[in-house]
Backbone bond lengths (Angstrom), bond angles and torsions (degrees), N, CA, C in turn:
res aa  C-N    CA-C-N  psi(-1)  N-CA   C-N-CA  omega(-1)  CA-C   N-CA-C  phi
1 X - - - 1.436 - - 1.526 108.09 -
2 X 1.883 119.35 121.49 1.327 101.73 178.21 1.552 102.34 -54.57
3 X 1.875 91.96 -179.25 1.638 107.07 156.33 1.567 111.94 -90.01
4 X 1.160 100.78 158.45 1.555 105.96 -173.16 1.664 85.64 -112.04
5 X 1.572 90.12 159.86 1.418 102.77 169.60 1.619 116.16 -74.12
6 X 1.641 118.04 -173.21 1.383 114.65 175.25 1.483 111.38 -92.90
7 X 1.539 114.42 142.96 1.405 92.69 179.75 1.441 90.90 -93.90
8 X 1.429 95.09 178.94 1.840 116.12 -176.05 1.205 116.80 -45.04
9 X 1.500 118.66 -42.08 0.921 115.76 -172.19 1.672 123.52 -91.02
10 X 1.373 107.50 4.83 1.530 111.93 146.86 1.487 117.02 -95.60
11 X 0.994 122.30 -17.68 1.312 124.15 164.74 1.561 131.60 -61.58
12 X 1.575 91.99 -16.88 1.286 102.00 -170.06 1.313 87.45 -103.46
13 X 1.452 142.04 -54.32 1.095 150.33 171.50 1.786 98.13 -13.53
14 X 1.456 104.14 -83.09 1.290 128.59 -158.65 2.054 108.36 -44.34
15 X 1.458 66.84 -50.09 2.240 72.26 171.21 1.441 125.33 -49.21
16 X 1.457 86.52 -58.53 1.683 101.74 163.81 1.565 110.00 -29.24
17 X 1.402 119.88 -84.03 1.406 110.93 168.62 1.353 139.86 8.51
18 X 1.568 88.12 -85.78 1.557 120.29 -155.19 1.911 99.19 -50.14
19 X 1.066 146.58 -30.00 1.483 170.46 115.15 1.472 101.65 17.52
20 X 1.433 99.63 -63.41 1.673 117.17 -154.83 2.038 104.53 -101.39
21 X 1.593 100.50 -30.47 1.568 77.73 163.35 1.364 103.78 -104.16
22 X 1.579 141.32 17.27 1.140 117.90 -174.91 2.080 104.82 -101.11
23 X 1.427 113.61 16.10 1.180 113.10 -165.96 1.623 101.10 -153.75
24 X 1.646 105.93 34.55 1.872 98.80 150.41 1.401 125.20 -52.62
25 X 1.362 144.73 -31.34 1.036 130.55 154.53 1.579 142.87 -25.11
26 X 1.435 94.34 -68.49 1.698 101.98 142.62 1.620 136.41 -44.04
27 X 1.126 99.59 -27.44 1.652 96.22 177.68 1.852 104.38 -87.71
28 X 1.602 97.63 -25.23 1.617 99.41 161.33 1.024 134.94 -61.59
29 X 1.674 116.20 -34.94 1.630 130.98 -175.69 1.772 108.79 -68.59
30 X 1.385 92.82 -34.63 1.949 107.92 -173.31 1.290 102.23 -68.72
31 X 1.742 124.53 -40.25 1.529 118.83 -170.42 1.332 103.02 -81.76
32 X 1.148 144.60 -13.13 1.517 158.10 -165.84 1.235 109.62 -88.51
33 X 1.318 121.43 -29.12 1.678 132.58 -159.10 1.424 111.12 -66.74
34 X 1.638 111.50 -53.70 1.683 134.30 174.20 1.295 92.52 -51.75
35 X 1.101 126.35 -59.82 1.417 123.90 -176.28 1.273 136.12 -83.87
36 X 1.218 111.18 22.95 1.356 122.30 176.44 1.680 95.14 -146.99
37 X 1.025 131.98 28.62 1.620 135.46 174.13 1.733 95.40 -107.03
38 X 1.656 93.08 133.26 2.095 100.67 -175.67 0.869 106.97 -70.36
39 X 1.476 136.35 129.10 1.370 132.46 157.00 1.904 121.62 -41.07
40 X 1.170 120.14 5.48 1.005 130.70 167.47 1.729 111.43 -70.55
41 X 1.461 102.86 -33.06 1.489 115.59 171.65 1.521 114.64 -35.53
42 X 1.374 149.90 128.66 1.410 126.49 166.79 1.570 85.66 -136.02
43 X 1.230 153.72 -28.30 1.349 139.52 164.05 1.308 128.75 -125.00
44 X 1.538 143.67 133.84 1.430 107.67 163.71 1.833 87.75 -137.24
45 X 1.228 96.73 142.69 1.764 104.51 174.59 1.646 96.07 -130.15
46 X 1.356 113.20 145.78 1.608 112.92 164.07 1.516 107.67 -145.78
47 X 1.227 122.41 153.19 1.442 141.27 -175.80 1.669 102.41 -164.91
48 X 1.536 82.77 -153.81 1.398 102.74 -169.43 1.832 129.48 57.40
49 X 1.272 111.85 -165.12 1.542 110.55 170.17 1.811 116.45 -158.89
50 X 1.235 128.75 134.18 1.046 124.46 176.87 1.982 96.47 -113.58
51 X 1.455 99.71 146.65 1.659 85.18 152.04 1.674 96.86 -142.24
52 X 1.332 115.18 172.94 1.236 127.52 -162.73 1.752 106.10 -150.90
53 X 1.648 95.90 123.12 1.797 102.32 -164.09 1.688 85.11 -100.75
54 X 1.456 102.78 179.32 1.501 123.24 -174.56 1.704 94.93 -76.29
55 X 0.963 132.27 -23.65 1.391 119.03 -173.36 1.582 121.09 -111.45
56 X 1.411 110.41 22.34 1.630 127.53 150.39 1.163 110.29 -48.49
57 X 1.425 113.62 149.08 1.060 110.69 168.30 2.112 112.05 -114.72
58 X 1.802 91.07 142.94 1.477 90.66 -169.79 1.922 123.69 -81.23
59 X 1.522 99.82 141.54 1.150 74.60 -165.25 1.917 101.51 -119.56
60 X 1.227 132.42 -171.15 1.236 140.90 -174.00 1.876 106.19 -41.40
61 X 0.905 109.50 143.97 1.762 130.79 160.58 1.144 126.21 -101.11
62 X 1.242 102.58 27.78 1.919 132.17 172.92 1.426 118.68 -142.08
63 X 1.511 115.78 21.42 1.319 114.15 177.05 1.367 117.86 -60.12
64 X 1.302 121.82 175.25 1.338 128.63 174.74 1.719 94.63 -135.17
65 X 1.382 96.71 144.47 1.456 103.97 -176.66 1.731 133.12 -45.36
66 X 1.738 98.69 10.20 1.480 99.96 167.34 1.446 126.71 -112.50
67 X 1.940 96.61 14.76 1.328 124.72 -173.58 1.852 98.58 -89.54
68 X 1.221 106.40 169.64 1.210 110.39 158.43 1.566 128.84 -70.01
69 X 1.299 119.38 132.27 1.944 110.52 170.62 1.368 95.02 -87.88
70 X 1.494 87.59 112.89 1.683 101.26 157.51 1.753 91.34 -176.81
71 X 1.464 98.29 158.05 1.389 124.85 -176.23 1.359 124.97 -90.66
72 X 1.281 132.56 110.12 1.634 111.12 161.93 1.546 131.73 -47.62
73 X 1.090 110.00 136.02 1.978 103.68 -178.62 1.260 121.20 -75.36
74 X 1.487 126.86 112.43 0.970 142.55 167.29 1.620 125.93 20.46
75 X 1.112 128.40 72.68 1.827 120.84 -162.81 1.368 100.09 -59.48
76 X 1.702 117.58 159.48 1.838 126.90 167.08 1.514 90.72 168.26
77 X 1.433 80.34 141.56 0.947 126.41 -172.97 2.072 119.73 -58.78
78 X 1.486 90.47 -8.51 1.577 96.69 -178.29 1.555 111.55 -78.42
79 X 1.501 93.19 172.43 1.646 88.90 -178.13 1.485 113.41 -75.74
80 X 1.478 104.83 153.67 2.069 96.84 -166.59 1.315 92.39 -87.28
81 X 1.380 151.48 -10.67 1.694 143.87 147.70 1.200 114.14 -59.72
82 X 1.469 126.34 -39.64 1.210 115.97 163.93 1.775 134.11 -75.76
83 X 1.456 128.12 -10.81 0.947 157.50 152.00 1.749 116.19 -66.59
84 X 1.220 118.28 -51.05 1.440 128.20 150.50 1.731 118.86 -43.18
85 X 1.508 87.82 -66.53 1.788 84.23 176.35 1.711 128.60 -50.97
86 X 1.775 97.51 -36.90 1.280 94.95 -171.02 1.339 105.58 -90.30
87 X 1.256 146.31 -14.11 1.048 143.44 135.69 1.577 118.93 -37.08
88 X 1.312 132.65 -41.76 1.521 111.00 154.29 1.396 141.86 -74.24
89 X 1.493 83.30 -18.44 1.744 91.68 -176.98 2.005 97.48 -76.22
90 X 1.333 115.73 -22.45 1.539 118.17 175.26 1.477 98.46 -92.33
91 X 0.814 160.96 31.70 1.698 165.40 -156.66 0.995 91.33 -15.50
92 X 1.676 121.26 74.77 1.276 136.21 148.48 1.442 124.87 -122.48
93 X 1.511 102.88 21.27 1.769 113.74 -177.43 1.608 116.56 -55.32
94 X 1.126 122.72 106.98 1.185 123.65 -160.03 1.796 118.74 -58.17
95 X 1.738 99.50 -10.36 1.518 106.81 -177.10 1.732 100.17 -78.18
96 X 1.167 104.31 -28.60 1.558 111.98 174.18 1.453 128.93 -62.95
97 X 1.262 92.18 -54.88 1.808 97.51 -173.92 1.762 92.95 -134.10
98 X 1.498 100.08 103.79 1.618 102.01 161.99 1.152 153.73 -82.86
99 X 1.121 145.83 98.92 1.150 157.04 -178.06 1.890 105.32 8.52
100 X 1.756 93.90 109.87 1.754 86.62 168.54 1.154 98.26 -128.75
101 X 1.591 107.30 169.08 1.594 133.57 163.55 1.104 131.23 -169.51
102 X 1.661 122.93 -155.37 1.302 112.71 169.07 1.549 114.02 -147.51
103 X 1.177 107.86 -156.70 1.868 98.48 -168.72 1.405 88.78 -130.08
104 X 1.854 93.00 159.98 1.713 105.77 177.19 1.286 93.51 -149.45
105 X 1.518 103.42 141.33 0.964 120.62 -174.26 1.743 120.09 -106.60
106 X 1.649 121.27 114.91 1.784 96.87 -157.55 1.791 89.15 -122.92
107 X 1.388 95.42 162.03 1.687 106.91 -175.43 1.502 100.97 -134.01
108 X 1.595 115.95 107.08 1.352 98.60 176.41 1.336 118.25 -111.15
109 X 1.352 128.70 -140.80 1.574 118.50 173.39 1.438 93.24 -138.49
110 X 1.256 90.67 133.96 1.711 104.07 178.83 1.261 125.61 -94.26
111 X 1.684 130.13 174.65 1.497 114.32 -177.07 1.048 120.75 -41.25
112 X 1.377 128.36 -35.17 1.391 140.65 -151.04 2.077 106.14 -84.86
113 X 1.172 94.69 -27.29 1.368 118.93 -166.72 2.242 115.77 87.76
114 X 1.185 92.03 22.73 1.571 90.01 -177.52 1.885 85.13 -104.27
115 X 2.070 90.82 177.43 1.676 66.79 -173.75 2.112 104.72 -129.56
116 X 0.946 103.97 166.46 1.143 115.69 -169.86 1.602 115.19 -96.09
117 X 1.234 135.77 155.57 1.026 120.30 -173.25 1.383 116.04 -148.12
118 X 1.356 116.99 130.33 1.778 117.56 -158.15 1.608 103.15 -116.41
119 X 1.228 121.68 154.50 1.261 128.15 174.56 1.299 120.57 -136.20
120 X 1.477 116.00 112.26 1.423 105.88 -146.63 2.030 95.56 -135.40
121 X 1.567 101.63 138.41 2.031 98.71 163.88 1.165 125.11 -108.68
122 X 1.582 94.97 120.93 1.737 97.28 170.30 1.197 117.64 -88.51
123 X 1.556 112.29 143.61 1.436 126.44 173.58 1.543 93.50 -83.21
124 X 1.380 115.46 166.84 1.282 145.62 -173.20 1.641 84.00 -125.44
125 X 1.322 107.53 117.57 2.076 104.58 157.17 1.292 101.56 -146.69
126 X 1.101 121.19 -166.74 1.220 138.19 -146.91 2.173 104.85 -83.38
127 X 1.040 93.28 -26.56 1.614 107.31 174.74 1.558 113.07 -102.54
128 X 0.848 106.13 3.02 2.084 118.80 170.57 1.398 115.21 112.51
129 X 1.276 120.15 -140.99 1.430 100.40 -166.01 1.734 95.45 -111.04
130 X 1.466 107.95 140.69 1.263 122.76 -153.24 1.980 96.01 -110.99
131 X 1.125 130.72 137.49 1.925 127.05 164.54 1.406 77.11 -87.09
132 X 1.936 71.66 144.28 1.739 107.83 -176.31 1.707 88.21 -117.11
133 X 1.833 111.19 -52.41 1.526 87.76 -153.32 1.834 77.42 -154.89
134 X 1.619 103.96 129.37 1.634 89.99 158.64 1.501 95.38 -137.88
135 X 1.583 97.87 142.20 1.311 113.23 -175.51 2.007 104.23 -120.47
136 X 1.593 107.14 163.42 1.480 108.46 -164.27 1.366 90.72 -90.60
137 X 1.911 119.33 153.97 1.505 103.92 -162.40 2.093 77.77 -107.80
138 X 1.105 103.71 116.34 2.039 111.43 -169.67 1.632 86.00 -73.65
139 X 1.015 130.20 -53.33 1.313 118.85 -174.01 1.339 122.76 -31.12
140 X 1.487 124.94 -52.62 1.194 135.66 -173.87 1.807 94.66 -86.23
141 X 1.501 127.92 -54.20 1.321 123.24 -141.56 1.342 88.57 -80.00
142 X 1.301 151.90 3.85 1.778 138.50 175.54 1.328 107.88 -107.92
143 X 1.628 104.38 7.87 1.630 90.13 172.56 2.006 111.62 -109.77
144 X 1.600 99.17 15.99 1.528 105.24 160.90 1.823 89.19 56.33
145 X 1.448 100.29 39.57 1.753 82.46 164.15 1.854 128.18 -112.31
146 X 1.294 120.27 -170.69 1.375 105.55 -172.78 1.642 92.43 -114.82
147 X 0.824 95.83 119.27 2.095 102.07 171.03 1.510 100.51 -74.21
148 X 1.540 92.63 125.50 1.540 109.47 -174.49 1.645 99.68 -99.71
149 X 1.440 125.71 -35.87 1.578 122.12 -169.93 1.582 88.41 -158.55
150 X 1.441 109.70 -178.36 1.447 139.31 -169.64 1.636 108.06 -163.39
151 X 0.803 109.06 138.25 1.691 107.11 -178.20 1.619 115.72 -173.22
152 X 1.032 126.03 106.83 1.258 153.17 -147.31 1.909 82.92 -81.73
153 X 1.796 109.56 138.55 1.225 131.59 -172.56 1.778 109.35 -67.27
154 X 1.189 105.96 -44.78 1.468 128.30 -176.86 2.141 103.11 -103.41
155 X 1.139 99.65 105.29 1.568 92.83 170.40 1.615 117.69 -101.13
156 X 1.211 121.75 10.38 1.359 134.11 -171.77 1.516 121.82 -67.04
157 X 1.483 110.17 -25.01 1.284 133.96 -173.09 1.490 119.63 46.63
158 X 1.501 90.51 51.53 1.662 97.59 174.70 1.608 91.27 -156.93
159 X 1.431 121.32 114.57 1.506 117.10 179.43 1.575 95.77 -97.77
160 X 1.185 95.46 139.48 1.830 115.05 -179.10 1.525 99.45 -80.18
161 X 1.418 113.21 -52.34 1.576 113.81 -177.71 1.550 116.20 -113.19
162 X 1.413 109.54 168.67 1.944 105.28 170.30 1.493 111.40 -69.62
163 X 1.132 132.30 123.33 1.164 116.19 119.96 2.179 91.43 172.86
164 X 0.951 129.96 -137.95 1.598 116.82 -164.99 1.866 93.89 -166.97
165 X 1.622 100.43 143.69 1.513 111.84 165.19 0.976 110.45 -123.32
166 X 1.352 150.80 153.90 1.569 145.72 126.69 1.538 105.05 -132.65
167 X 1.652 98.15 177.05 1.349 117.28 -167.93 1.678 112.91 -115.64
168 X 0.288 129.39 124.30 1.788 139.84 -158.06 1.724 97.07 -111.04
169 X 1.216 106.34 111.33 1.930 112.62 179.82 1.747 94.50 -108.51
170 X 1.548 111.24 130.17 1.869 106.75 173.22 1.828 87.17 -149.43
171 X 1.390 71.97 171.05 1.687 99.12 168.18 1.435 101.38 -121.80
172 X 1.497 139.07 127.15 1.328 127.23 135.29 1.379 127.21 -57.81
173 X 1.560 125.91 -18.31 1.635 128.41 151.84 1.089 105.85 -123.33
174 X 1.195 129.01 122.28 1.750 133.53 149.52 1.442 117.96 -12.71
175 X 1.216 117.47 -51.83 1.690 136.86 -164.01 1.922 84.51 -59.69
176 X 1.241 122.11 -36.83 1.774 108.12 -163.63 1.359 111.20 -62.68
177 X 1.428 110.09 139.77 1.481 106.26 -178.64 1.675 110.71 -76.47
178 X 1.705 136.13 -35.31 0.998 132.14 170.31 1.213 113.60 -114.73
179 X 1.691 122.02 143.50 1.260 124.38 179.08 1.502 131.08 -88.01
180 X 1.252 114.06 142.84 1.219 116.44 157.29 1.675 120.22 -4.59
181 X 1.345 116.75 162.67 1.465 122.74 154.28 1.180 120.13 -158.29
182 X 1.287 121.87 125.69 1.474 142.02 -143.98 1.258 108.81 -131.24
183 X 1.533 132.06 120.06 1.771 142.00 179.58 1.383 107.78 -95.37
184 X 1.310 129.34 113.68 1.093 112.44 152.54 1.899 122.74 -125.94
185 X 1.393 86.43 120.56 1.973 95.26 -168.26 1.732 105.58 -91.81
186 X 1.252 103.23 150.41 1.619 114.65 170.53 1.727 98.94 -123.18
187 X 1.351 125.78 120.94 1.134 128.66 -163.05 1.603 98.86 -84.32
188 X 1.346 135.99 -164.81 1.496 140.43 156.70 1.578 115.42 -74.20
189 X 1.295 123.37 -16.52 1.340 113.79 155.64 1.382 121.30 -91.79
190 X 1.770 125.85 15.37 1.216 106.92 162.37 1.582 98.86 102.91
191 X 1.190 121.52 -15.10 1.912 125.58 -161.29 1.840 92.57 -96.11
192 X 1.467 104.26 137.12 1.764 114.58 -169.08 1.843 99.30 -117.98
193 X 1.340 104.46 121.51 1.183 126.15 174.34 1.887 102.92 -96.90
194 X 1.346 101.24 113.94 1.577 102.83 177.16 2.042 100.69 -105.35
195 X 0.780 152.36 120.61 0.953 146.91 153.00 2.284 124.07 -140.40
196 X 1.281 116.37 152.45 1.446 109.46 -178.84 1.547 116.95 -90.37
197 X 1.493 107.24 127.81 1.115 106.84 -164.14 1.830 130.52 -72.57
198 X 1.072 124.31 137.11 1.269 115.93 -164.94 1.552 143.83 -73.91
199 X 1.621 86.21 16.64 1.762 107.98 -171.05 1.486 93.58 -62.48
């Protein structure tokens, strides 16, 4: 009996594959993660969305959480026509396809055991989601409190617009039977409103 060729639809099959056994490593790095995360960790929630066009403007890598989140672009020394070009010839021209992501929000425990609280944006690229910038949120971390919860405004995991909410639960003493409640917003330009909410 000749051999027959493949039809398409093993062909298509087979492609499919090649993806999933050519990148066990990765499925190694993901099982490793839980186990390589500090027990210093006590919350992390993320949502929202930022995106960022070529004609932002960059701002400091020392902000404090009443600065804008956003990143300066990468300085070098190459020529910016030549950096341009090869960026189109890779159809990665940044006027084209702009930089998106989203925000996470982390609560850890500090020497002291009170907890600290970081606010950080991930890019989405082509190798997964990459930290761009995490900054300490001072609002919460100078009041020496213990973060009881975190919980993101939108739980849908699809943000309609840019920018991120969550709710920040603390005690300034342990001994309180109910906690605090704390807003902190990132608008569509990137600007973070920390304030306690008035329920």
């Amino acid at each position: 009996m000749p051999m027959s060729l493949c039809t398409p639809k093993t062909l298509l099959f087979l492609a499919g594959l090649i993806p999933a056994l050519a990148s066990p490593s990765l499925a190694q790095d993901i099982d490793g993660i839980a186990e390589s995360l500090s027990e210093r960790v006590l919350f992390v929630t993320s949502g929202g969305a930022w995106i960022e066009t070529a004609s932002a403007e960059p701002t400091s890598t020392d902000a404090t959480s009443e600065d804008r989140v956003t990143e300066p672009q990468a300085e070098t020394d190459a020529d910016p026509a030549e950096v341009s070009s090869n960026a189109d010839a890779a159809g990665t021209n940044p006027e084209a396809a702009p930089q998106r992501g989203y925000y996470r929000l982390v609560a850890l425990r500090g020497p002291d055991n009170r907890s600290l609280l970081h606010l950080q944006q991930i890019a989405l690229t082509a190798d997964g989601p990459e930290l761009i910038q995490s900054i300490e949120v001072e609002e919460i971390n100078t009041l020496g409190a213990y973060v009881t919860d975190i919980r993101p405004e939108d739980s849908t995991g699809a943000a309609s617009q840019p920018g991120f909410a969550a709710y920040i639960y603390l005690k300034t003493d342990p001994t309180m039977v109910e906690p605090e409640t704390w807003t902190l917003y990132v608008d569509e330009f990137g600007d973070i409103v920390v304030e306690k909410s008035s329920n």
